[in-house]
C-alpha positions as CSV (number, residue, x, y, z in Angstrom):
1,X,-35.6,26.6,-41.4
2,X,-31.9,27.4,-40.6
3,X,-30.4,30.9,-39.3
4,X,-29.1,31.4,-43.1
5,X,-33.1,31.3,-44.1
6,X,-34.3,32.9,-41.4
7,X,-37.5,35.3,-41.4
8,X,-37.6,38.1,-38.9
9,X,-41.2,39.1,-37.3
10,X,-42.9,42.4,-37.8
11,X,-40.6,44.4,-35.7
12,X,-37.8,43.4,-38.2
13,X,-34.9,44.6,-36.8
14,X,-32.0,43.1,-36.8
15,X,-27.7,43.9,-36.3
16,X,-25.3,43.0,-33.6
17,X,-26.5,43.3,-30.3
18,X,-23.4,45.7,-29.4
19,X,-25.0,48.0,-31.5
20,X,-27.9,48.2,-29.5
21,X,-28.1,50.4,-25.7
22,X,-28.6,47.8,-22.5
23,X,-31.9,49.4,-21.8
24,X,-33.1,48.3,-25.1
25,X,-31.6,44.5,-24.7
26,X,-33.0,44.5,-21.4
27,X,-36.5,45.8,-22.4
28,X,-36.5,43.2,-25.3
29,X,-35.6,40.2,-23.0
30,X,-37.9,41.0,-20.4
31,X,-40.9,40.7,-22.8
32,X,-39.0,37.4,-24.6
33,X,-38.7,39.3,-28.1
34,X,-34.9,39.1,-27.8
35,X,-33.1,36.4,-30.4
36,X,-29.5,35.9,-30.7
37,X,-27.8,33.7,-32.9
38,X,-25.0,31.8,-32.6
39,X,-23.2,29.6,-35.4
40,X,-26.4,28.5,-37.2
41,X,-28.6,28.4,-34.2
42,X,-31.2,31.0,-32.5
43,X,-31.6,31.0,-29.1
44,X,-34.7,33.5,-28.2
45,X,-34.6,34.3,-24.8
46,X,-37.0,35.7,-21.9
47,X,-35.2,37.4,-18.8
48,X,-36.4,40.6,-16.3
49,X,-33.1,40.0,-14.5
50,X,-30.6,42.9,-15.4
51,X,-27.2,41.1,-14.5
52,X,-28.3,38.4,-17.1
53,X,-29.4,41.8,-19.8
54,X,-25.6,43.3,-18.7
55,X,-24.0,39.8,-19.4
56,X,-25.5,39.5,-22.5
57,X,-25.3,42.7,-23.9
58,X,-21.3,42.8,-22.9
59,X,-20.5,38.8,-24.1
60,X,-22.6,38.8,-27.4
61,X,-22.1,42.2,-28.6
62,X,-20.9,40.9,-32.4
63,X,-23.3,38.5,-32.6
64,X,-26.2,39.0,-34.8
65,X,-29.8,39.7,-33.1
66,X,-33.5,39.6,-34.2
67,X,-36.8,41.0,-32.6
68,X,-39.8,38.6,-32.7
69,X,-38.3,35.9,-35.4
70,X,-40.6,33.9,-37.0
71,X,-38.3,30.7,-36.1
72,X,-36.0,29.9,-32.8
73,X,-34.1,26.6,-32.4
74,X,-35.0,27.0,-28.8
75,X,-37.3,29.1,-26.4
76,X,-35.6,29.6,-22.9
77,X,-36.4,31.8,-20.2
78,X,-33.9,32.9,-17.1
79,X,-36.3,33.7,-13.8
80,X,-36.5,33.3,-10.2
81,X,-38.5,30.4,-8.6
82,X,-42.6,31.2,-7.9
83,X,-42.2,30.6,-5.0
84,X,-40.8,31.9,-1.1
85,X,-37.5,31.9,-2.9
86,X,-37.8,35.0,-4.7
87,X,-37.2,37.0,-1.6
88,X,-35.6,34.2,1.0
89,X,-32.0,32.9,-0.1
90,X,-32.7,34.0,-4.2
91,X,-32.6,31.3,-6.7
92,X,-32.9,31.5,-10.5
93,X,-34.2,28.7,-12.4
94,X,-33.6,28.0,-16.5
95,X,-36.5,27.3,-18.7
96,X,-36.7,25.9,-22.1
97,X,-40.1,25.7,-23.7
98,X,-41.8,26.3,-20.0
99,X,-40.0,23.3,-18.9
100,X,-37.3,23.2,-15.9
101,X,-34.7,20.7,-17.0
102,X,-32.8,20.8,-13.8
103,X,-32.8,22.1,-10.4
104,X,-32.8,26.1,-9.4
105,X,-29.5,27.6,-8.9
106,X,-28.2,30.4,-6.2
107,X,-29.8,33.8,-7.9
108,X,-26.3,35.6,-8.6
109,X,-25.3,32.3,-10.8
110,X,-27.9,33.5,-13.3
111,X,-26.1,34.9,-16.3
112,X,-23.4,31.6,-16.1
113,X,-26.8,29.0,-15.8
114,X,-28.2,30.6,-19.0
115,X,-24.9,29.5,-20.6
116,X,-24.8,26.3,-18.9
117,X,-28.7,25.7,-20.3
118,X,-27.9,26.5,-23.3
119,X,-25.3,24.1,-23.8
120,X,-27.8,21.4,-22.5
121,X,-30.1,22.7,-24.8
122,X,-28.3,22.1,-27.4
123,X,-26.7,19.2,-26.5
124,X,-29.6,17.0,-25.8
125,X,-31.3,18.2,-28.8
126,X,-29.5,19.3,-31.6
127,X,-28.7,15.3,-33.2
128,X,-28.1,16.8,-36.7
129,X,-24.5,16.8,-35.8
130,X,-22.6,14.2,-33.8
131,X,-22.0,16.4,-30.5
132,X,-18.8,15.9,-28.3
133,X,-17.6,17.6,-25.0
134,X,-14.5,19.1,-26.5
135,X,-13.0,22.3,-27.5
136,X,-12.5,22.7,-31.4
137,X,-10.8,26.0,-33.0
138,X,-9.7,26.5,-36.9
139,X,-6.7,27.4,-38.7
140,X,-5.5,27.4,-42.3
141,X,-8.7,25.7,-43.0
142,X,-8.5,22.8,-40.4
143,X,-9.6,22.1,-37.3
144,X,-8.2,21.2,-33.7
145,X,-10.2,19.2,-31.5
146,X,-9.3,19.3,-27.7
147,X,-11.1,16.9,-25.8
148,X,-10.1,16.9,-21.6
149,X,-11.5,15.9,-18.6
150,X,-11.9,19.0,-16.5
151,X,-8.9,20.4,-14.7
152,X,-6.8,19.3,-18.2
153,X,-6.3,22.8,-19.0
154,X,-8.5,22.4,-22.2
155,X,-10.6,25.7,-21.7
156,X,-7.5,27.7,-20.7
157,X,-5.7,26.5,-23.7
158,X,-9.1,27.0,-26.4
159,X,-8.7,30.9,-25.1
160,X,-5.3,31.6,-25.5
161,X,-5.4,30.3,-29.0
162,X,-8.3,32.1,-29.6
163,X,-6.3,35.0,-29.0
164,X,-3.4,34.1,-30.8
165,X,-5.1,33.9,-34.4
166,X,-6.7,30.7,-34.3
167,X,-10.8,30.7,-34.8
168,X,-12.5,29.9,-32.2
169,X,-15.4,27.1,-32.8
170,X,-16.9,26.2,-29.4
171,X,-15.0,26.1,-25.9
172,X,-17.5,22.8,-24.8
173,X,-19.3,21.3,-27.8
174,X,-17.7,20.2,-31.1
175,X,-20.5,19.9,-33.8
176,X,-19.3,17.3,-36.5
177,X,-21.2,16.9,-39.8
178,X,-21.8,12.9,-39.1
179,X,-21.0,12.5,-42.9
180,X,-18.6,15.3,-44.3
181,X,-17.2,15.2,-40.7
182,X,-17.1,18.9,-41.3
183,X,-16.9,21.2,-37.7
184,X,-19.6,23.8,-37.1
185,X,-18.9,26.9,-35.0
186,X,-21.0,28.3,-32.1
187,X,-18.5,31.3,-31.1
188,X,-20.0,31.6,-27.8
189,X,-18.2,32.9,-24.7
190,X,-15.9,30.8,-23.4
191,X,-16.2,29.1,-20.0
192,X,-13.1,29.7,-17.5
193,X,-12.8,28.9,-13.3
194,X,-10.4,29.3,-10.9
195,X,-6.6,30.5,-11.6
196,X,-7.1,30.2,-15.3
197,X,-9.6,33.6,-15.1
198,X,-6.2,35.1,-13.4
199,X,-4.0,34.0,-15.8
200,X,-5.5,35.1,-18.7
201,X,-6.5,38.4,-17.8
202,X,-2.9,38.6,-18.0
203,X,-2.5,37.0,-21.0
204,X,-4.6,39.4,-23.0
205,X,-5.6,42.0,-20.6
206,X,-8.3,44.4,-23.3
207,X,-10.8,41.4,-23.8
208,X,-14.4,41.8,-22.4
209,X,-15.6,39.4,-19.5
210,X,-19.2,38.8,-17.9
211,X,-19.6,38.7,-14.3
212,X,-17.5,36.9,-12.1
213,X,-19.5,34.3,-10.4
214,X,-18.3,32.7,-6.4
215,X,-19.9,30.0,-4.5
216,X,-20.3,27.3,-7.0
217,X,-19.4,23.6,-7.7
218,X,-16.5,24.2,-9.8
219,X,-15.6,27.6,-7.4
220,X,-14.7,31.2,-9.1
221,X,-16.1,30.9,-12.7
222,X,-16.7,33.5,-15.2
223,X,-17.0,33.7,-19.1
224,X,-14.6,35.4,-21.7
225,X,-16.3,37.0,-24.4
226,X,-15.0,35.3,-28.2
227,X,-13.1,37.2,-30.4
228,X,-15.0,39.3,-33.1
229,X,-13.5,37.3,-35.9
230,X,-14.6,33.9,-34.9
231,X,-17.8,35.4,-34.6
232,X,-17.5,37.2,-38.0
233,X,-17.0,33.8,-39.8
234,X,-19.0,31.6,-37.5
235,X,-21.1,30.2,-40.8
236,X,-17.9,28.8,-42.3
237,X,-17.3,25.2,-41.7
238,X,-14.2,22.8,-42.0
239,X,-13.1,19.4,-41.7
240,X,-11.5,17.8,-39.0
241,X,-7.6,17.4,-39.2
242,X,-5.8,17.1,-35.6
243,X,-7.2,15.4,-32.3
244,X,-4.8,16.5,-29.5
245,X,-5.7,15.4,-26.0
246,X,-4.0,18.2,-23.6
247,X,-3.0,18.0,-19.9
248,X,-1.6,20.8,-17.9
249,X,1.3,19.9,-15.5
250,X,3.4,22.1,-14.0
251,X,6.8,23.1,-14.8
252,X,6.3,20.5,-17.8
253,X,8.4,21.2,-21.0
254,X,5.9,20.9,-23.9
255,X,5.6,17.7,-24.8
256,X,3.3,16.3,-28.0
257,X,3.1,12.2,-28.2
258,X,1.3,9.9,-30.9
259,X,-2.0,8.6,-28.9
260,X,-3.5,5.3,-30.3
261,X,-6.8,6.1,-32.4
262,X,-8.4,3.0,-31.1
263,X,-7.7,4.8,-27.3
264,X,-9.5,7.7,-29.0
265,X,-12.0,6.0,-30.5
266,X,-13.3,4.8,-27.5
267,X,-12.6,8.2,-25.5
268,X,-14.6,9.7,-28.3
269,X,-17.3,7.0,-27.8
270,X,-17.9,7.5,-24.4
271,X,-17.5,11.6,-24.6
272,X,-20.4,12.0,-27.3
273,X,-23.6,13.4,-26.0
274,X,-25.6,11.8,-29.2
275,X,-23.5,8.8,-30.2
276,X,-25.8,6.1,-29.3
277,X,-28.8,8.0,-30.6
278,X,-27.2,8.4,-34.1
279,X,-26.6,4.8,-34.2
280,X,-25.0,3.5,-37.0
281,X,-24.0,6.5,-38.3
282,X,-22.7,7.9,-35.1
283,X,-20.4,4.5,-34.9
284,X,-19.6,5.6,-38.7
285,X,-18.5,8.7,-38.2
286,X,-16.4,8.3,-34.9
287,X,-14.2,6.0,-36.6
288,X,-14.0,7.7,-39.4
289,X,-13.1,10.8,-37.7
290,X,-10.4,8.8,-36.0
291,X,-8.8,7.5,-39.1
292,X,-9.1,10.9,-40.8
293,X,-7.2,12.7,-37.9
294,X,-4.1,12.7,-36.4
295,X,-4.1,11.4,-33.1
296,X,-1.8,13.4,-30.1
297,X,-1.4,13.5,-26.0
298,X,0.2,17.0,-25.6
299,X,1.9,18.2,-21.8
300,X,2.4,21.9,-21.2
301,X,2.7,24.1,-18.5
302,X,3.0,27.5,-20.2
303,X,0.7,28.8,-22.5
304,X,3.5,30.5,-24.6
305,X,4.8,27.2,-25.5
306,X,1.6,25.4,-26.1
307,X,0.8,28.0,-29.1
308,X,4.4,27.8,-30.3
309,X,3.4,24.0,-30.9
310,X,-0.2,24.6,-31.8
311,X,1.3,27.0,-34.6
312,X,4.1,24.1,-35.7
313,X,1.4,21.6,-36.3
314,X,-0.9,24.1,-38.6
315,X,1.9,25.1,-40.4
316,X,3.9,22.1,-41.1
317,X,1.3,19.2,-41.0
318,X,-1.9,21.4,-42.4
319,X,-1.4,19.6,-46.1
């Protein structure tokens, strides 16, 4: 059954979460009746811990909701640890159908570890489409894919065109129809760390943000909630045109260079969270999307610049 077939419980309500008051959203989650979807996913979800209720209701509040669906695509749960940690140095630990996947987390990284499990989720799971850690956005009825390694700039970049007219599709997962090579949106909240939370704030300073979480692995991090469009059209897919590898370097003038597709072939290869699984058709449809894309290494150091390019390459090259 997919989100566009989906059947609501006996409850039946449905809308976008916005529309509903936080002591509602966090009565619903703490007795797991909560669903959200995203793209053409439903996540329902299980929580009695209010900053994850706050982060939710403030990050998904255009995205549609159901109490006590019939169907989920996954059944997670956000909760601290049964044990002496609940009261001793608080962890929080992510569930997905009663199972722990990985290791407890400090207890104020809650509402970023349900967004980190949910990308697992779906990542180890979801092998109807060839999955790849990149960024992907749409415009004029094609799409960008921005594969980095981290500290590339690629999540910084995803945002600021996000907010400069281009629909968003995923910050961290690109979903690829393996055989129309077609892009799916998620139009979740988009992951950003360090001087790039700064820095956009700036950029766009009346967007909505979740909490502001310190002490981690990859230090300050924090999400941006999507724009309402993307989320609006989040059902419409599109095929793959440009693959445009970006790296931040300071004081760099913009600069966008032909990259070899058998280079990106393998990058893409080795960055795909499902290719050996698919097989065959996961070889298939690498190379394919290879050949079917243009192929690009693109420096920048300010974002201004970036979208002036971004907006050159829809325009003149989307035929």
């Amino acid at each position: 059954m997919s989100a566009a077939t989906l059947q609501v419980g006996p409850d039946g309500k449905t809308g976008r979460l916005g529309e509903l008051p936080l002591t509602e959203v966090a009565a619903l989650l703490s007795g797991g009746r909560l669903a959200l979807q995203t793209g053409q996913l439903i996540a329902r979800i299980r929580s009695t811990l209010p900053d994850v209720a706050q982060s939710l209701h403030r990050l998904y509040a255009q995205h549609p909701f159901f109490i006590d669906p019939d169907f989920a695509d996954f059944h997670v749960e956000l909760r601290q640890p049964l044990n002496l940690r609940r009261w001793l140095r608080q962890q929080v630990e992510f569930l997905i159908d009663g199972h722990a996947p990985f290791e407890p987390l400090p207890r104020e990284q809650a509402p970023a570890m349900l967004e980190w499990g949910l990308n697992w989720a779906l990542a180890s799971s979801a092998h109807q489409w060839l999955t790849i850690h990149a960024a992907s956005l749409e415009r004029n009825g094609q799409v960008l894919i921005l594969p980095a390694p981290p500290g590339s700039g690629k999540s910084t970049l995803c945002a600021a065109l996000a907010l400069r007219g281009w629909r968003l599709l995923s910050d961290e997962l690109t979903l690829l129809d393996p055989l129309s090579l077609h892009a799916h949106a998620l139009a979740r909240p988009i992951n950003l760390k360090n001087e790039s939370i700064a820095l956009l704030r700036k950029f766009e300073p009346g967007m909505s943000w979740g909490p502001e979480v310190y002490a981690t692995t990859r230090g300050l991090v924090t999400h941006l909630r999507p724009p309402a469009n993307s989320v609006a059209r989040m059902l419409e897919t599109a095929p793959a045109r440009w693959i445009v590898f970006p790296r931040y370097q300071a004081g760099a003038a913009p600069l966008l260079t032909p990259r070899a597709k058998v280079q990106t072939f393998t990058h893409f290869a080795e960055n795909s969270f499902n290719y050996s699984i698919l097989g065959e058709l996961g070889f298939d449809a690498v190379g394919r999307l290879v050949q079917q894309c243009a192929c690009h290494d693109f420096e920048y150091s300010r974002l201004e610049d970036a979208i002036e390019v971004f907006d050159w390459l829809a325009g003149e090259h989307g035929e």
